[in-house]
C-alpha positions in Angstrom: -3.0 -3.3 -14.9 -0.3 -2.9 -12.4 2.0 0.0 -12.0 4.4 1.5 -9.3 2.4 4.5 -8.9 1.9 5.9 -5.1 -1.0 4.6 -3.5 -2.6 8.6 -3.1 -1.7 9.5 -6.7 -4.3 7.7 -8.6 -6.2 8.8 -11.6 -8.5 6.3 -13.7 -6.9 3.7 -16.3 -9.6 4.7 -18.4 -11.1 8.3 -18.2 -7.6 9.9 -16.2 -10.5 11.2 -13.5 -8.5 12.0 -10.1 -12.0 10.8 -8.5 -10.8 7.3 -7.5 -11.3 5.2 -4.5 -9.7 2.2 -3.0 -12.1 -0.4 -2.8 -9.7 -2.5 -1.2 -5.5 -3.3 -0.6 -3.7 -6.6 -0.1 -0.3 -7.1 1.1 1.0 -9.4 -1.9 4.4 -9.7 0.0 6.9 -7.9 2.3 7.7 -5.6 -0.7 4.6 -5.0 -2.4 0.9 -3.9 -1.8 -1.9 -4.7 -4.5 -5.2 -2.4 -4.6 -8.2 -2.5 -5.9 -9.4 0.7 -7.4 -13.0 2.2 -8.4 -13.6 5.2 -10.6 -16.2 7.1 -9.3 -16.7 8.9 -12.9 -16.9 6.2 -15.1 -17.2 3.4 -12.9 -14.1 1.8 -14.1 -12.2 -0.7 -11.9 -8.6 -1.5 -11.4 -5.9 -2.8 -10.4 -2.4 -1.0 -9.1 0.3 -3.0 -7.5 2.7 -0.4 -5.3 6.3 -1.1 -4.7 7.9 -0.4 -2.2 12.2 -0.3 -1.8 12.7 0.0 2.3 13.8 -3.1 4.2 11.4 -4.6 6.5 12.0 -3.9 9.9 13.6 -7.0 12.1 11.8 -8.6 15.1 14.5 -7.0 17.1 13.5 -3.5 15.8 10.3 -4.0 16.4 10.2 -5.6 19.9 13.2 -3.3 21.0 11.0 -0.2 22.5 8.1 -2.4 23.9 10.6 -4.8 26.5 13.5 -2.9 27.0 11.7 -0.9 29.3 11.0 -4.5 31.5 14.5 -5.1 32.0 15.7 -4.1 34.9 19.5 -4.4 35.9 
């Protein structure tokens, strides 16, 4: 089962517990996050796949606070 639902908002597919826990999370692309979920109720397991609409930060954005500090003029 996938849905767009927030990572911390999780109830079980099956019994609507709120007593969930990741089991584990993989990055499926730059966009989207897939998790692995475990009731700890009923023992269900599932799966949620989380969406996400921000724009990946550029190499520049990223390496822009670490170096600029080396340059010196």
């Amino acid at each position: 089962m996938t849905s767009n639902s927030s990572r911390h908002e999780q109830n079980c597919t099956r019994c609507g517990s709120k007593m969930v826990k990741a089991e584990w999370d993989e990055r499926l692309n730059e966009q989207e996050v897939q998790y692995l979920w475990h009731c700890l109720n009923c023992q269900n397991e599932f799966v949620t796949v989380v969406a996400s609409d921000e724009k990946p930060a550029s190499v520049a954005e990223i390496t822009k606070p670490f170096f600029t500090s080396l340059v010196m003029e």
